[in-house]
C-alpha positions in Angstrom: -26.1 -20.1 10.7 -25.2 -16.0 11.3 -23.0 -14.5 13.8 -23.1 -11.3 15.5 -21.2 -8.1 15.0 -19.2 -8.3 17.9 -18.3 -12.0 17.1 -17.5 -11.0 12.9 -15.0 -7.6 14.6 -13.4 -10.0 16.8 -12.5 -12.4 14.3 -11.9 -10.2 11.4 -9.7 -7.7 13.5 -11.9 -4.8 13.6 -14.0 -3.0 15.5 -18.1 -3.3 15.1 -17.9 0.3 14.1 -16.2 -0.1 10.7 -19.1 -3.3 10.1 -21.6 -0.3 10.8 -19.9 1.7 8.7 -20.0 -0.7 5.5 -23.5 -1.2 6.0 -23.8 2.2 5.6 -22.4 2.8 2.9 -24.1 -0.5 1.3 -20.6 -2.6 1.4 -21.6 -5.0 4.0 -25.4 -5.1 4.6 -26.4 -7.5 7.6 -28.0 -10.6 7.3 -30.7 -9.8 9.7 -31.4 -7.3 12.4 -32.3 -9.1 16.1 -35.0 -7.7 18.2 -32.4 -6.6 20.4 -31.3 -4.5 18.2 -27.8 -6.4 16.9 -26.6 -6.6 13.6 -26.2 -10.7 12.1 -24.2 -12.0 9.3 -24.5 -15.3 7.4 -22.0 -17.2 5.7 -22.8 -14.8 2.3 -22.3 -11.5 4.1 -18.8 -13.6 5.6 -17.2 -13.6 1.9 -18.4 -10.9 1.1 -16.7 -9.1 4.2 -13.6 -11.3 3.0 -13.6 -9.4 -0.6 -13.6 -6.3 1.0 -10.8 -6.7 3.4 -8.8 -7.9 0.9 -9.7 -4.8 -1.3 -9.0 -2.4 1.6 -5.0 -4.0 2.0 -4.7 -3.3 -1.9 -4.8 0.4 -0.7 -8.3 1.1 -2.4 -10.8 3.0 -1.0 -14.3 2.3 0.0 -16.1 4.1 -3.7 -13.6 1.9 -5.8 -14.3 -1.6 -3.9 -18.2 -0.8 -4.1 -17.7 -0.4 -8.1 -15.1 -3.7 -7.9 -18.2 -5.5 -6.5 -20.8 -4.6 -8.4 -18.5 -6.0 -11.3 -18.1 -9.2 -9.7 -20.8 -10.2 -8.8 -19.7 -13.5 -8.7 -18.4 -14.5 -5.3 -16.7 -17.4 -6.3 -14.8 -15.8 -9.5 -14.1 -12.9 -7.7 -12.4 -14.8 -4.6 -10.3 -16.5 -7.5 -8.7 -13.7 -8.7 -7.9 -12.7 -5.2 -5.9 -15.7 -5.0 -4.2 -15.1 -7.7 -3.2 -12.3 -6.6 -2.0 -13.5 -2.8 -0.1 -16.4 -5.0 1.4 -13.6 -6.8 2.5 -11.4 -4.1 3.7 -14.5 -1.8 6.1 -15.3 -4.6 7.2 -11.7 -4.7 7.9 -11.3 -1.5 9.4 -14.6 -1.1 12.0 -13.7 -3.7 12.7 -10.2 -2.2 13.2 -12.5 1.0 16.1 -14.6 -0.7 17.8 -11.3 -2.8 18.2 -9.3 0.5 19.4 -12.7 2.1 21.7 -13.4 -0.7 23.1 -9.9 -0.4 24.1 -9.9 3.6 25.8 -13.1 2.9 27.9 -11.8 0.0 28.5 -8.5 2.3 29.6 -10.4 5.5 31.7 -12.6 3.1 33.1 -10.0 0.9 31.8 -11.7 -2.3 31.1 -9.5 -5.4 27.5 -8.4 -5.5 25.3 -9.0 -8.7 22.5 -6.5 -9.4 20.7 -9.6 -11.0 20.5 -10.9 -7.8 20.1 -8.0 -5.6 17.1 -6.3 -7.9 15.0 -10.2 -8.0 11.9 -9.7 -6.7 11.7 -5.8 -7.1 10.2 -6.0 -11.0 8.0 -2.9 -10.6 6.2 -4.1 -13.5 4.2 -6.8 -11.3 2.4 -3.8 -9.8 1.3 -2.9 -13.3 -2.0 -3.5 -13.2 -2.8 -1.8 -10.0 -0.9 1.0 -11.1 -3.1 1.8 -13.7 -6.2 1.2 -12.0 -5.0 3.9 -9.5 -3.5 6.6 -11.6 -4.1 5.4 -15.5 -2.3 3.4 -18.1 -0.1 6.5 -18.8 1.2 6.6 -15.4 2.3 3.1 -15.6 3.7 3.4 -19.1 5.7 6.5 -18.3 7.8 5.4 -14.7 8.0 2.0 -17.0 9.6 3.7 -19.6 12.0 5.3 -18.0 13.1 2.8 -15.4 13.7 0.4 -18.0 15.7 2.9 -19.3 18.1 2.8 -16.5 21.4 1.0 -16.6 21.7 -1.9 -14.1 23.9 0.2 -12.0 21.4 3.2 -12.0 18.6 1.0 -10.9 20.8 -0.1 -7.7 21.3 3.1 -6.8 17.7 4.3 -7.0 16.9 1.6 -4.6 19.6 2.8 -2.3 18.2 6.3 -2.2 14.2 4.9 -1.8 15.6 2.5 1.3 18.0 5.3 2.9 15.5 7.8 2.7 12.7 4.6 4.4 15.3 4.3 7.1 15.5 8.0 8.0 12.1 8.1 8.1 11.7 5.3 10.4 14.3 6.6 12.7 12.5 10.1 13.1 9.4 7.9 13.7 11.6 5.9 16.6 13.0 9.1 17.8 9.2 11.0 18.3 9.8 13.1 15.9 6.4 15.9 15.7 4.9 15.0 12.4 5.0 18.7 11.7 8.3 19.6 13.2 11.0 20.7 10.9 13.0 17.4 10.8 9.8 15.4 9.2 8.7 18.4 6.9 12.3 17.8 5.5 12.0 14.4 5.6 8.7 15.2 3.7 10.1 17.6 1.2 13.0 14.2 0.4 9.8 12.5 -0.2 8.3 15.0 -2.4 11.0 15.5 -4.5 12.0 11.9 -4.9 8.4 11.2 -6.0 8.6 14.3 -8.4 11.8 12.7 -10.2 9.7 9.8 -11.2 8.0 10.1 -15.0 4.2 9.1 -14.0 3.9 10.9 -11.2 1.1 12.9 -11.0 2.6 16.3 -11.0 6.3 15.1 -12.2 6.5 17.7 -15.0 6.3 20.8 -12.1 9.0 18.6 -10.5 6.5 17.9 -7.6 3.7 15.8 -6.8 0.2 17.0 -6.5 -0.8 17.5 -3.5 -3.8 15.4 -3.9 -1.8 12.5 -4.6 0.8 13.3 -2.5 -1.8 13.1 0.7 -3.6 10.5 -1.3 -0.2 8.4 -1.3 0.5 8.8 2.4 -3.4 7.4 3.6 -2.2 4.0 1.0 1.4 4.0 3.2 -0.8 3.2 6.2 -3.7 1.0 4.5 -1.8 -1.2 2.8 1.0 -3.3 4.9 3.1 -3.6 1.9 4.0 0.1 1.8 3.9 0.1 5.5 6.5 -2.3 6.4 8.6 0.0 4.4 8.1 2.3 7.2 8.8 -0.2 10.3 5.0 -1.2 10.4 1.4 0.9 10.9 2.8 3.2 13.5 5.9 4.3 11.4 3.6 4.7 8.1 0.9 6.8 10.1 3.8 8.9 11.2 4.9 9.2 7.8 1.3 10.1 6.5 1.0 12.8 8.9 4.2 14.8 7.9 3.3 14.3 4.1 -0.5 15.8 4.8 1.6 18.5 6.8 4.0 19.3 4.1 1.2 19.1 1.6 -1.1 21.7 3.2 2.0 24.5 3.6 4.2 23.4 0.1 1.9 21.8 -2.4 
């Protein structure tokens, strides 16, 4: 059994395009070719499309999942880790879910908050290994080694800063901000130097990052839903993304 493009964009969310695309680029070669022309896909070229979607919302690009399938060549192996990593990320975020609870409830009631409570779920160290498959095992043991440095009270207030700048930027986003304008190129420039503070950083010892990663950082905002919600959702992120690439091109 095979279906046809239009049927595999429909039900995967995207647009027969981006299948044309992949097959282009050797990432998601059809089945068969119709004498009408069509592209087909059979239930091999269906997991294999489900690999690479779940590549594309861990932020990586379309040269690193071709390498990260000609690794695994293995379908079944490789869907395995997958789901290790959903399981992993489910539990994450269910736990971020029940910390930010917790903490409303203790606001509204005027309880005395606990940074053990308030910081459970937001162990940066469960991003390790992606970190380092992005920017290198120095990267990851630098910004670990200096936010485990932090006191308790130093790590709450980081977070404070990362989700009070998040909130401006959502509501420049909700106001129509211009991308370039001078509100989001400050906005931007917060962003930048924020990023520059953190040990890891490609670019941190200039106190800025590079621009490649800076640009590089803002494309992952809008690919990946994790870092997106952060934002209010795609449409916040992609305004994000365009005032960082605008900041980048003029100040990095």
């Amino acid at each position: 059994m095979d279906w046809s493009i239009q049927d595999i964009a429909r039900l995967a969310g995207t647009t027969s395009r981006t299948l044309r695309h992949y097959g282009e680029v050797g990432l998601l070669v059809p089945s068969r070719i119709g004498s009408n022309g069509y592209r087909y896909y059979d239930e091999q070229a269906l997991v294999r499309l489900q690999r690479v979607l779940m590549l594309r919302d861990l932020g990586l690009g379309i040269p690193t999942i071709a390498e990260v399938l000609a690794g695994h060549r293995d379908n079944a192996e490789a869907l395995l880790a997958h789901l290790h990593w959903l399981q992993q990320e489910k539990e994450r975020l269910d736990r971020q879910i029940a910390s930010v609870e917790t903490t409303i409830q203790k606001m509204e009631g005027g309880e005395q908050l606990m940074a053990e409570e308030m910081l459970n779920g937001f162990d940066h160290t469960e991003y390790k290994a992606e970190v380092e498959q992005r920017w290198g095992t120095k990267a990851y043991a630098d910004s670990n080694s200096w936010w485990s440095s932090m006191s308790k009270a130093d790590q709450v207030t980081w977070m404070h800063r990362q989700k009070q700048l998040a909130a401006d930027w959502q509501a420049a986003a909700a106001a129509g901000e211009d991308p370039r304008g001078t509100a989001a190129l400050a906005l931007a420039q917060r962003q930048a130097d924020w990023l520059g503070s953190i040990p890891g950083t490609p670019g941190a010892t200039a106190g800025r990052p590079t621009k490649e990663y800076f640009v590089g950082l803002g494309d992952m905002y809008v690919a990946d839903e994790r870092f997106a919600a952060n934002y209010g959702g795609v449409k916040g992120a992609t305004f994000v993304r365009d005032a960082m690439r605008a900041y980048a091109e003029s100040h990095l």
